[in-house]
Structure formats: structure tokens, C-alpha cells
FITORDREN-940057 format. One record per residue (C-alpha): residue in three letters; z, x, y. Coordinates in pm, 1 decimal. Layout:
<atom><residu>ALA</residu><pz>Z</pz><px>X</px><py>Y</py></atom>
...
END
This chain:
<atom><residu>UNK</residu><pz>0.0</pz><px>0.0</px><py>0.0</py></atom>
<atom><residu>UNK</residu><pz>-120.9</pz><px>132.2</px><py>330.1</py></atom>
<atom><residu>UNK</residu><pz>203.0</pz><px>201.3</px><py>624.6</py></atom>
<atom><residu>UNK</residu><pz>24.8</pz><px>38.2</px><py>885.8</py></atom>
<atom><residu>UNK</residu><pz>-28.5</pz><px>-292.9</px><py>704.1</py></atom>
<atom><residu>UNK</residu><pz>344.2</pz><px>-337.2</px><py>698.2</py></atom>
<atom><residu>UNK</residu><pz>326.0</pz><px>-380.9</px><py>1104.6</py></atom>
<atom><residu>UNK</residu><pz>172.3</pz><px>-603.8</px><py>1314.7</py></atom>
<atom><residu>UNK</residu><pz>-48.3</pz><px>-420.6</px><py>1557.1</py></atom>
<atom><residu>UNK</residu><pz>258.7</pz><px>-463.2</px><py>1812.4</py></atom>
<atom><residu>UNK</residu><pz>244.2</pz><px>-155.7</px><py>2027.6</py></atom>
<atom><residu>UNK</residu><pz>662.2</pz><px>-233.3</px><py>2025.7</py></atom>
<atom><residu>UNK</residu><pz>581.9</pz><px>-76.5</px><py>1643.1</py></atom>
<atom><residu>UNK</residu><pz>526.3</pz><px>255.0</px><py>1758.0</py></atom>
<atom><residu>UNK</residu><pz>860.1</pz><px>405.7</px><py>1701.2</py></atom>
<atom><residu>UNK</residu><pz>880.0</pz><px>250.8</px><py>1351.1</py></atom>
<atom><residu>UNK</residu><pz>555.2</pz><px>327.8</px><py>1196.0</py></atom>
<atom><residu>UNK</residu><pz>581.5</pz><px>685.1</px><py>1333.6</py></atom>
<atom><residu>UNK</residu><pz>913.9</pz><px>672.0</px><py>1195.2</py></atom>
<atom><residu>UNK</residu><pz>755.9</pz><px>536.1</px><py>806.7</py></atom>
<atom><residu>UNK</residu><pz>489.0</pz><px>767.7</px><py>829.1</py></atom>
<atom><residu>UNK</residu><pz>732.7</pz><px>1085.2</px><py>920.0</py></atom>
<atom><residu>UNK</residu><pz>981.3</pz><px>948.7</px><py>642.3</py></atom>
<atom><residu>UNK</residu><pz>714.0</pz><px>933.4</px><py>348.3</py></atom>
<atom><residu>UNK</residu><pz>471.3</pz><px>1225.1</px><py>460.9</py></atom>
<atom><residu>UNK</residu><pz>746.1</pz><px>1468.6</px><py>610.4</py></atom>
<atom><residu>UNK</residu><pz>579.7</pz><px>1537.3</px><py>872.3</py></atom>
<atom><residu>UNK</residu><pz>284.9</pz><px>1341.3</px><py>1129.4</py></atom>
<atom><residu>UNK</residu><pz>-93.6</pz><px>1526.9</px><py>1064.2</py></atom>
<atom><residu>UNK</residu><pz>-361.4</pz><px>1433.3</px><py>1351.3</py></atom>
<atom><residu>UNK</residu><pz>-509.4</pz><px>1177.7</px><py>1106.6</py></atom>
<atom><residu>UNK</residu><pz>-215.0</pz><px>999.9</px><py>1134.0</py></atom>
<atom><residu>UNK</residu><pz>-143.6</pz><px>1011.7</px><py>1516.0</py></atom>
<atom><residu>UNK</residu><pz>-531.4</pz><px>871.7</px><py>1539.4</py></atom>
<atom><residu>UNK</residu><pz>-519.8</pz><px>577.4</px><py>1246.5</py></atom>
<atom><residu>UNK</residu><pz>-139.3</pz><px>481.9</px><py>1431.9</py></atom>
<atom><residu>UNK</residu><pz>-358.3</pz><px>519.1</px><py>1794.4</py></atom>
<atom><residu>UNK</residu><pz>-671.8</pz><px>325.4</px><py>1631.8</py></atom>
<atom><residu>UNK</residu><pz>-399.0</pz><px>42.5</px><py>1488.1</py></atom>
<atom><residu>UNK</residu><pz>-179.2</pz><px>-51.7</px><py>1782.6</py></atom>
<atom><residu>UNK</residu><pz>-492.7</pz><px>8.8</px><py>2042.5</py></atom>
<atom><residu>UNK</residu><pz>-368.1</pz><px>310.9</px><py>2259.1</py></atom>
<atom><residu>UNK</residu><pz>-510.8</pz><px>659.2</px><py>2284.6</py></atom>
<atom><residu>UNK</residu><pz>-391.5</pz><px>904.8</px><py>2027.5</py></atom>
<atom><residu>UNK</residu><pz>-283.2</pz><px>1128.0</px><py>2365.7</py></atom>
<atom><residu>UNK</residu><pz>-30.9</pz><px>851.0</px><py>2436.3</py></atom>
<atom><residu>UNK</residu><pz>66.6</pz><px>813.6</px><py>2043.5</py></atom>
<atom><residu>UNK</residu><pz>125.2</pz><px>1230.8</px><py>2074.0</py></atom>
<atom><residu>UNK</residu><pz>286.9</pz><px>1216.4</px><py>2368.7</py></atom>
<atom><residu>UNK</residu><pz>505.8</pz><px>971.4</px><py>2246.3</py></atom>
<atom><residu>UNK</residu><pz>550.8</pz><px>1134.8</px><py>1911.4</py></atom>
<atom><residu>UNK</residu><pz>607.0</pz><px>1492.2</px><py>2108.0</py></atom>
<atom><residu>UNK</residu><pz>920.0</pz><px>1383.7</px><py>2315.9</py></atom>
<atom><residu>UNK</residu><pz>1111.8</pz><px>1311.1</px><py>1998.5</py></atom>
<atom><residu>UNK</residu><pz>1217.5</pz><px>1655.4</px><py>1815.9</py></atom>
<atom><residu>UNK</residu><pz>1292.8</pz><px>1434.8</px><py>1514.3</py></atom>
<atom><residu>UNK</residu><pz>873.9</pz><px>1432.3</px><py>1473.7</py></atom>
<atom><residu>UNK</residu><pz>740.9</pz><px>1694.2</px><py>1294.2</py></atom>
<atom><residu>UNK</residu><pz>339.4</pz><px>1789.3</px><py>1319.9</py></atom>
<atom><residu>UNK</residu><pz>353.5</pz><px>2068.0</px><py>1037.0</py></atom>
<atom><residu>UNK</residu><pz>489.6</pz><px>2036.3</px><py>673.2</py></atom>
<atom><residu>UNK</residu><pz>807.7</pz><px>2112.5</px><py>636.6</py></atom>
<atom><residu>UNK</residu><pz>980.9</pz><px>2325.6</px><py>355.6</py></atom>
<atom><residu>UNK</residu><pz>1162.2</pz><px>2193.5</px><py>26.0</py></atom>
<atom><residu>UNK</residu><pz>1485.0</pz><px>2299.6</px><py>184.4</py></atom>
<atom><residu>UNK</residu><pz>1567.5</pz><px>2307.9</px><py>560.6</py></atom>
<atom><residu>UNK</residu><pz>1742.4</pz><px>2563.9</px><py>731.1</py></atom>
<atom><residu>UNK</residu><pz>1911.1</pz><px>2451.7</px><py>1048.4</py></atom>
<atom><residu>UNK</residu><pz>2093.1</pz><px>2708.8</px><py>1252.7</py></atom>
<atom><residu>UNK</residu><pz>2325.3</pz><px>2624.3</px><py>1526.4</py></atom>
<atom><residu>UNK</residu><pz>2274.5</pz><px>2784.0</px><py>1820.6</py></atom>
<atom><residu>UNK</residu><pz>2573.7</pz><px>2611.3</px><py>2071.7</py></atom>
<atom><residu>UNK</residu><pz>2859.8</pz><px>2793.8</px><py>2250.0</py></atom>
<atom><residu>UNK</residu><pz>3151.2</pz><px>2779.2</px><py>1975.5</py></atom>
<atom><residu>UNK</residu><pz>2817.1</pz><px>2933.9</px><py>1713.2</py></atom>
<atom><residu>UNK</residu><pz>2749.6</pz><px>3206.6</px><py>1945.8</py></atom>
<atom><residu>UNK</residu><pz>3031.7</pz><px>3340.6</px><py>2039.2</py></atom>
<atom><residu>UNK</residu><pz>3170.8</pz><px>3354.1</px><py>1697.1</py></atom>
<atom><residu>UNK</residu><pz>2849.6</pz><px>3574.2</px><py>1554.3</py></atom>
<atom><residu>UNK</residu><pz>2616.4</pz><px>3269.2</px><py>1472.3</py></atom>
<atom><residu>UNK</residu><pz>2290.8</pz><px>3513.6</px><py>1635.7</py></atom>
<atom><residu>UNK</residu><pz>2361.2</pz><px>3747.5</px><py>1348.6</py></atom>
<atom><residu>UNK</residu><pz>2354.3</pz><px>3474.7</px><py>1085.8</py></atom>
<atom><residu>UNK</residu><pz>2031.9</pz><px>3356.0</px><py>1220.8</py></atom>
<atom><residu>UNK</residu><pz>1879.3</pz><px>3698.1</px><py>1192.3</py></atom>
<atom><residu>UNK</residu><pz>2011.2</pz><px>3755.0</px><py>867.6</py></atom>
<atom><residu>UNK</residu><pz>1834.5</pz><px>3459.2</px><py>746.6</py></atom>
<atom><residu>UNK</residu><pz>1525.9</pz><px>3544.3</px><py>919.7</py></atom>
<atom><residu>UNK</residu><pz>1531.1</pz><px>3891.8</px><py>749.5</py></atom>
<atom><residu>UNK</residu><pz>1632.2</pz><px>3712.1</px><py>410.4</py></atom>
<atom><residu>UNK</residu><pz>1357.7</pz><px>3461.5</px><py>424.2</py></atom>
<atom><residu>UNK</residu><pz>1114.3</pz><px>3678.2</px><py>600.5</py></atom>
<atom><residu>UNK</residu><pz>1065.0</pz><px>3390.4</px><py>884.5</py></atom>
<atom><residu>UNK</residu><pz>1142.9</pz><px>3310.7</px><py>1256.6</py></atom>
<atom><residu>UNK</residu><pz>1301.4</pz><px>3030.9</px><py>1335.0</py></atom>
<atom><residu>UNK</residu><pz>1043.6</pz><px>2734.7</px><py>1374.8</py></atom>
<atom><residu>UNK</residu><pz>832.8</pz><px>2825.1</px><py>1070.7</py></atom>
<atom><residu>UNK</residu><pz>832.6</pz><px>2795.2</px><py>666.2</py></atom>
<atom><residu>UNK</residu><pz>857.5</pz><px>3020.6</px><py>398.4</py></atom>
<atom><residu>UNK</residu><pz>469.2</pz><px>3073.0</px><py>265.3</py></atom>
<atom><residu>UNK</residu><pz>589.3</pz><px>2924.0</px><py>-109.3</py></atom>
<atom><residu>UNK</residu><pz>699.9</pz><px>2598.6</px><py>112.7</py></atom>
<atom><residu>UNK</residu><pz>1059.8</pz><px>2607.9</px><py>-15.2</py></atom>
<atom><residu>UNK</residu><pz>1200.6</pz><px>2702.7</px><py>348.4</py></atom>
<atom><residu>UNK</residu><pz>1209.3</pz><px>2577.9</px><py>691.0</py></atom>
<atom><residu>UNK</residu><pz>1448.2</pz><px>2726.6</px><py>957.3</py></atom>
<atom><residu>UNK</residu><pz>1498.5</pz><px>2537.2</px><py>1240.7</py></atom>
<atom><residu>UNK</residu><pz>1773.1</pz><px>2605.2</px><py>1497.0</py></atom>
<atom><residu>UNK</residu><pz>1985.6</pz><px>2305.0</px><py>1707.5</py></atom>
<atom><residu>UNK</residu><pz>2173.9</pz><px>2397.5</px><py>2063.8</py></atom>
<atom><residu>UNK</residu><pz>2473.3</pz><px>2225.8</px><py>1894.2</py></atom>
<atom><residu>UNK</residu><pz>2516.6</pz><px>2041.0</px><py>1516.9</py></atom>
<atom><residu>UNK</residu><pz>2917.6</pz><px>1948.3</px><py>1645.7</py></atom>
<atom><residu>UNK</residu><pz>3052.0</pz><px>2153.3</px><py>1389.0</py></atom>
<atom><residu>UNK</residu><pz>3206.5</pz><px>2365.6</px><py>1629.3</py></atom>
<atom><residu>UNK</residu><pz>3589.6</pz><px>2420.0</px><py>1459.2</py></atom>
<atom><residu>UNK</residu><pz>3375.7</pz><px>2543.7</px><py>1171.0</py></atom>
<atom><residu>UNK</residu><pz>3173.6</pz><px>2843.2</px><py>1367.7</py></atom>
<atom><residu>UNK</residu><pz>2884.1</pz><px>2959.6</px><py>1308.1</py></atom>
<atom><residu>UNK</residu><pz>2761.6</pz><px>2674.8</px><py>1122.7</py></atom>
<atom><residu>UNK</residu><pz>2446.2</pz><px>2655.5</px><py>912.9</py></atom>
<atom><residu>UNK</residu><pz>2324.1</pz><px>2329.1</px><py>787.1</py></atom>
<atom><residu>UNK</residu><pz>2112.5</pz><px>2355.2</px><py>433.3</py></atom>
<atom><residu>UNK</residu><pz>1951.2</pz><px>1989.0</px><py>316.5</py></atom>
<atom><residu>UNK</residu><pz>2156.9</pz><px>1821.6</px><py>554.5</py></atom>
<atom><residu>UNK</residu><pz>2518.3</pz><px>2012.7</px><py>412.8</py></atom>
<atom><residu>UNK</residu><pz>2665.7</pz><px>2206.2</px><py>622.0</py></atom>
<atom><residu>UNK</residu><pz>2821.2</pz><px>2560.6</px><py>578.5</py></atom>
<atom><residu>UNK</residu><pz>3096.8</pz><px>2647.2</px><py>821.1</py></atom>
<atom><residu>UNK</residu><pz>3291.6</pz><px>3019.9</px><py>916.6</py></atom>
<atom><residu>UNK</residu><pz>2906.0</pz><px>3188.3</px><py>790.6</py></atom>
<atom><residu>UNK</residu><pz>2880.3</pz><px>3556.9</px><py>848.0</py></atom>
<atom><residu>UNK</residu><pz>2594.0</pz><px>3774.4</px><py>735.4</py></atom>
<atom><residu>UNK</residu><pz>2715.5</pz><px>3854.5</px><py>391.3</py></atom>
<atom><residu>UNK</residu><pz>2768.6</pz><px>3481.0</px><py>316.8</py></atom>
<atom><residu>UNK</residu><pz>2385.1</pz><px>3395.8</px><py>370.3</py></atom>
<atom><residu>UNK</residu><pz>2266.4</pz><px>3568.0</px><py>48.6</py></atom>
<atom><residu>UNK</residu><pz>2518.8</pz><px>3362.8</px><py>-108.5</py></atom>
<atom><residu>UNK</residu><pz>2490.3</pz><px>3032.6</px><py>60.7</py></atom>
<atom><residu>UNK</residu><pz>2077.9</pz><px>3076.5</px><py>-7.0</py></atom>
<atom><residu>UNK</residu><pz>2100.0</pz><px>3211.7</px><py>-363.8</py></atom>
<atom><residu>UNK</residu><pz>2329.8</pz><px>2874.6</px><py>-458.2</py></atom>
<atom><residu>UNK</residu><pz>2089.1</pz><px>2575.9</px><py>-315.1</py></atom>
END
């Protein structure tokens, strides 16, 4: 069954079948932003533009697993910049991109509210308080 037909061509739908089609595919391909444009009668510039302003929209595939690294004030002063690079070194990645195999994505967040647990790494949505660089071979080598 095709997303779209599950939506009246309502531009009010927007949100929601962006929100279906990032839920099922993981992430929103061009095809997508023009069928959604196409269906609800707007230009796929003002479906992107929409699309772009919320970071919960993804336009690339993400990994099996993502990586989210908090970057906020409690994170960084407590050595959270060193557990980010030591991920980056471990998984051979910046932040913003995927592992080549498509198992990792590394993202980073200015704060995750974890903040009496600093630095805090969140793996598939768990997170991982009091990380240090030693701890993210560990953390990795048990999802």
C-alpha cells in the first residue's frame, strides 16, 4: 500500500506523511520530497524547505545503529570532545556521516538532558552516561 494514499491531499498532511515516509524509509530521498510535492500540490522547494527546518528529517540513509554525541555545557566540560573523537577514530567517521558497511551513524546534539550523567553518548536511543575514551571500545564492542 502506497504512504500517500493513506492522506487526503490536505496540504495540513505535510508534517505527517513526511513523518510516515521518514518512519518506514529512514530517511526522505528527492523522489519522495517530489511524489509528497506532486500529492498535496506545492513545489518540492517548499516540501524541502519544510522538511529542512526539522533536524528530525533525514535526506541520507542512516546507519543500523546511531551514534549520538552530546555536545552541551555539563558534556564538554567533563571531556565529552574526547569521547567524540575517540569514536570518530574508532569508527573512522566525522560526526554527520555513516560507517561505509551502513552499521554506524554519528550524529552529535547541543544537549540530550543527561547532564548529571556527563559526557553522555546515546547508542539506539540508550544512553551511556560518565563515558571516557577507554569506555567507547567497550560501549561499541557490546551493541
Amino acid at each position: 500500500m502506497d504512504i500517500l494514499s493513506g492522506f487526503s491531499r490536505d496540504k495540513s498532511n505535510l508534517m505527517a506523511i513526511l513523518g510516515k515516509f521518514q518512519h518506514d524509509l529512514g530517511y526522505l530521498p528527492e523522489d519522495v520530497i517530489i511524489r509528497v510535492a506532486d500529492y498535496l500540490r506545492l513545489s518540492p522547494s517548499t516540501v524541502y524547505s519544510v522538511a529542512t527546518f526539522y533536524p528530525r528529517f533525514k535526506f541520507i540513509p542512516s546507519g543500523k545503529k546511531v551514534i549520538c554525541a552530546c555536545r552541551g555545557t555539563a558534556c564538554h566540560v567533563r571531556g565529552g570532545g574526547r569521547v567524540l573523537r575517540e569514536i570518530e577514530k574508532t569508527l573512522g567517521i566525522r560526526a554527520g556521516e555513516t560507517t561505509a558497511d551502513m552499521e554506524y551513524t554519528l550524529e552529535t546534539v547541543s544537549c540530550m538532558g543527561a547532564c548529571v550523567m556527563a559526557p553522555a553518548v546515546m547508542i539506539c536511543n540508550e544512553i551511556h552516561g560518565q563515558m571516557t575514551p577507554p569506555r567507547v571500545a567497550e560501549v561499541l564492542g557490546g551493541e
